[in-house]
C-alpha positions in Angstrom: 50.4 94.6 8.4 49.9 96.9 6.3 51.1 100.6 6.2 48.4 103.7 5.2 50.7 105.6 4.0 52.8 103.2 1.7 51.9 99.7 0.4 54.9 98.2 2.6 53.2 95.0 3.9 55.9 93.0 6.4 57.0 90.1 5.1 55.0 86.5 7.5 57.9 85.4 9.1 59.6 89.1 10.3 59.2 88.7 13.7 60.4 85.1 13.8 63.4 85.9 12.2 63.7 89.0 14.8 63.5 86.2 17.4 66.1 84.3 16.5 67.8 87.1 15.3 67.9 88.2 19.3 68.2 84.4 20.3 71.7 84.2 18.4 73.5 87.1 20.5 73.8 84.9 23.5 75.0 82.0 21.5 78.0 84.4 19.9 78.7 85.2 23.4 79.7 82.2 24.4 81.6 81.5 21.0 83.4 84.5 21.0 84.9 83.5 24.9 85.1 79.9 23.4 87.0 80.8 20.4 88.9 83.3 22.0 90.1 80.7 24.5 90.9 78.3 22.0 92.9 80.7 19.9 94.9 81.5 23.0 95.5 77.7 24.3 96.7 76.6 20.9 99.0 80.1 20.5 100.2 78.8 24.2 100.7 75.2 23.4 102.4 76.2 20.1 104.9 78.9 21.5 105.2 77.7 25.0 104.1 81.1 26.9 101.6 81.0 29.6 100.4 84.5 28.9 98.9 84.0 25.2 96.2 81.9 26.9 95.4 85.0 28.6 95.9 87.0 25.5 93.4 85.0 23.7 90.6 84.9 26.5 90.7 88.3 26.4 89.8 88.8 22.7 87.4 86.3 23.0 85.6 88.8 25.8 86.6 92.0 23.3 84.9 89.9 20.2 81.5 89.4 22.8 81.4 93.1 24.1 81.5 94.1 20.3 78.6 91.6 19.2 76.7 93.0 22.3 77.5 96.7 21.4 76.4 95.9 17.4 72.8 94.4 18.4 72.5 97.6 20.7 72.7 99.9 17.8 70.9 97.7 15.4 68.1 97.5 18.3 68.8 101.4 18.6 67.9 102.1 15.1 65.1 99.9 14.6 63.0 101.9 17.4 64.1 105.1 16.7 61.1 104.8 14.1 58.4 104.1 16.6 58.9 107.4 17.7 57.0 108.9 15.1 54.2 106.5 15.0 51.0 107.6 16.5 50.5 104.3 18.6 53.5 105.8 20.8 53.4 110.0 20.5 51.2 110.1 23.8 53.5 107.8 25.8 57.1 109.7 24.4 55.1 113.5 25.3 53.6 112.7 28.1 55.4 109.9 29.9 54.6 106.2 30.4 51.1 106.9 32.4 47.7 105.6 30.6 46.0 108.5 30.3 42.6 106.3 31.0 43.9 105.3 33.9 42.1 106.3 37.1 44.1 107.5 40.5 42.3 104.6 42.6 44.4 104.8 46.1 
């Protein structure tokens, strides 16, 4: 696709790798808790207390809220670019009617 105002064309595979890129936050997820828990049961069976198991899981679940938080903003910042783009003015001054649509009730 190419851009009218600059010769920026997107590279084939962009929203492939966008895809993937989205499909890879729930697998951190669940190897953030999994590593997390990990870290805490060897830390347990290495100094014999029950609550660095705990400890652990509960960086595991801090390490997944932050991936979570990071594809927010990186989400956040690739669409605060749309809002310029004519496609989308009408929508973001108007609101999220189609203005060819008729009032059929």
């Amino acid at each position: 696709m190419e851009n009218k105002n600059n010769d920026y064309k997107e590279p084939k595979h962009e929203g492939k790798l966008r895809a993937l890129d989205n499909l890879s936050l729930g697998i951190s997820l669940v190897a953030a808790v999994g590593l997390g828990f990990a870290a805490g049961y060897g830390l347990k069976h290495l100094f014999g207390y029950d609550w660095l198991l705990w400890l652990g899981l509960f960086w595991g679940i801090c390490a997944a809220i932050l991936n979570v938080y990071k594809a927010y903003k990186r989400a956040q910042k690739e669409f605060e670019g749309l809002e310029n783009d004519p496609r989308y003015a009408y929508r973001a001054k108007h609101g999220d009617k189609k203005f060819d649509d008729d009032d059929d009730d």
